[in-house]
C-alpha positions in Angstrom: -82.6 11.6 5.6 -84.7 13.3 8.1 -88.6 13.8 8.1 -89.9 17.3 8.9 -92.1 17.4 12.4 -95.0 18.2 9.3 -94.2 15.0 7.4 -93.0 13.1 10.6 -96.1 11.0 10.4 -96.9 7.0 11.4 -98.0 4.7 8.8 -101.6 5.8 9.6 -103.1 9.4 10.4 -101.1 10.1 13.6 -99.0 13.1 13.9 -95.6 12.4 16.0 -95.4 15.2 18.4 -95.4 16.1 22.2 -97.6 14.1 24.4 -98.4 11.3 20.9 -98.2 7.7 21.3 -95.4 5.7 19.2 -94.1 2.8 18.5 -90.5 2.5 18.5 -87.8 1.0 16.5 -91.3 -0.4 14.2 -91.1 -3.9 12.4 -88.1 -5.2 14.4 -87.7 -7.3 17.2 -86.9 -3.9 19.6 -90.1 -2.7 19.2 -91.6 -0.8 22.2 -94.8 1.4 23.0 -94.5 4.7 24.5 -95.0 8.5 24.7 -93.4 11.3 23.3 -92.1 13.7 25.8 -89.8 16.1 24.3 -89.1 17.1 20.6 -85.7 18.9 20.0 -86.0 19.3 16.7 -83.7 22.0 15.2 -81.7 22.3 18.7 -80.6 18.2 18.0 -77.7 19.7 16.4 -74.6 18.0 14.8 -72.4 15.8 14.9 -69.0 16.9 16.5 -65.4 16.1 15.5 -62.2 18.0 16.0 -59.5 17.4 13.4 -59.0 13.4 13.4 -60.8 12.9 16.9 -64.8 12.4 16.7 -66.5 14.2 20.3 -69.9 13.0 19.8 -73.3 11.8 17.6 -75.7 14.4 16.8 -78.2 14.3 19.7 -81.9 12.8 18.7 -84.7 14.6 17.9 -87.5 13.2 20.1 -87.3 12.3 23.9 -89.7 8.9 24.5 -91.1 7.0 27.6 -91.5 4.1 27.4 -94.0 2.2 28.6 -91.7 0.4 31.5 -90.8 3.9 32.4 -87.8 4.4 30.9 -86.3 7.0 28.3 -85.3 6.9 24.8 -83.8 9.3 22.5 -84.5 8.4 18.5 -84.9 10.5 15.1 -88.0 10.3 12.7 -86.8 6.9 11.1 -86.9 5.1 14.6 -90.6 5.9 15.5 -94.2 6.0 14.0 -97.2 7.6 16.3 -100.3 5.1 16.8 -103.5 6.2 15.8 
């Protein structure tokens, strides 16, 4: 289940939106530091398949860099902001 951007929040005070800092993929051995950069929100969409043949994932909801540069695409679950 999916957080609201209202309840999207990190295991402290910290908001996740636009411009926030996060840690992503928390408590694992993945986890990275970054910025948000883009949130899709509603426009991540759905999940596509065409009688027996699956087209695609639902997109992700937020757009991160990281902090080597690169990008990232995760939902609510694989990110907390950093107070």
């Amino acid at each position: 289940m999916t957080k609201s951007q209202d309840e999207a929040t990190a295991g402290g005070s910290g908001e996740v939106k636009v411009d926030a800092a996060v840690r992503v993929y928390p408590g694992t051995p993945q986890e990275v530091y970054g910025f948000v950069v883009e949130d899709f929100g509603s426009d991540a969409g759905e999940a596509v398949d065409i009688g027996e043949h699956h087209i695609v994932d639902a997109a992700r909801r937020w757009a991160v860099r990281l902090a080597d540069g690169s990008l990232v695409f995760v939902d609510d679950d694989d990110l907390v902001s950093i107070d």
